[in-house]
N, C-alpha and C positions, 0 to 999 in steps of 0.2 A: 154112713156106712160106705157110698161112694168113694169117700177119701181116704177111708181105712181109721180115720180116729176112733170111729165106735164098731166095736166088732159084737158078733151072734152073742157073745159071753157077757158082756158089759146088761143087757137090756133087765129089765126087772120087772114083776108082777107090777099090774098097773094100781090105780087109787083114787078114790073118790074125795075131790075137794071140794069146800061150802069156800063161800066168798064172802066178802064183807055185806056184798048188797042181799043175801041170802042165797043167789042163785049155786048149783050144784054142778058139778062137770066131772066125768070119768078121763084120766090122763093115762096117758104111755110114761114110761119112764123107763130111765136109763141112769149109770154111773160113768162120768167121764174121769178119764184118771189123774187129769190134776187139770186147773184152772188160775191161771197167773191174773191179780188184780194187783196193780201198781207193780210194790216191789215183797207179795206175796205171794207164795204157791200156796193152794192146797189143791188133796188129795182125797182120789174117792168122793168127789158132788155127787149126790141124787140130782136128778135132772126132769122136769113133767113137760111132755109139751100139749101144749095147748089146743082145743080143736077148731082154734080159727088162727086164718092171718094176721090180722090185726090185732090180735092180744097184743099188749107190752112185753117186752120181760124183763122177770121181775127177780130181783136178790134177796132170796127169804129169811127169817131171823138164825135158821139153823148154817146157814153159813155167812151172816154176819159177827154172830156169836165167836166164828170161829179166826175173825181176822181182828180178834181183839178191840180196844177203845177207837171209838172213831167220831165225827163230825161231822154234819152235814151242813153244805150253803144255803140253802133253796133258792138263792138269787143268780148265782154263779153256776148250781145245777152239779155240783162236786160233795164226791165223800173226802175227807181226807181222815188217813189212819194213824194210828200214832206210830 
C-alpha cells in the first residue's frame, strides 16, 4: 500500500487454510491487478499472506492452471511454459 500497487479497494475477506502437514492458518488477502511471470500477464491474482516471515511463497494450482502446459526442472530449480 506504501507504493500505491495495492490500494483500500483491492483487499478481500480473509480465509482459512489447512496445509499439507494438517496445520490451519487464518490469511489476509488481497487482489493484485496483474502479475507478469516470463512472458505472461495475468489478471486479477488472489493473494494470502502469511502470518510469518519465513513462509515461502508459494504459486498455487489456481494460477498455474491459468498459465497453461508447463514443466518443471527440479535440478535447475525453473518452470518453463509452453
Amino acid at each position: 500500500m506504501r507504493t500505491g500497487t495495492i490500494q483500500k479497494s483491492d483487499w478481500l475477506s480473509g480465509q482459512t487454510y489447512q496445509f499439507a502437514d494438517g496445520s490451519i492458518a487464518n490469511s489476509k488477502r488481497f487482489k493484485l491487478k496483474s502479475v507478469k511471470i516470463g512472458n505472461k500477464t495475468l489478471k486479477n491474482v488472489t493473494c494470502s499472506i502469511a502470518g510469518t516471515i519465513q513462509a515461502p511463497m508459494l504459486l498455487g494450482q489456481s494460477v498455474l492452471k491459468k498459465l497453461g502446459r508447463y514443466t518443471i526442472d527440479y535440478e535447475k530449480e525453473v518452470i518453463q511454459f509452453e
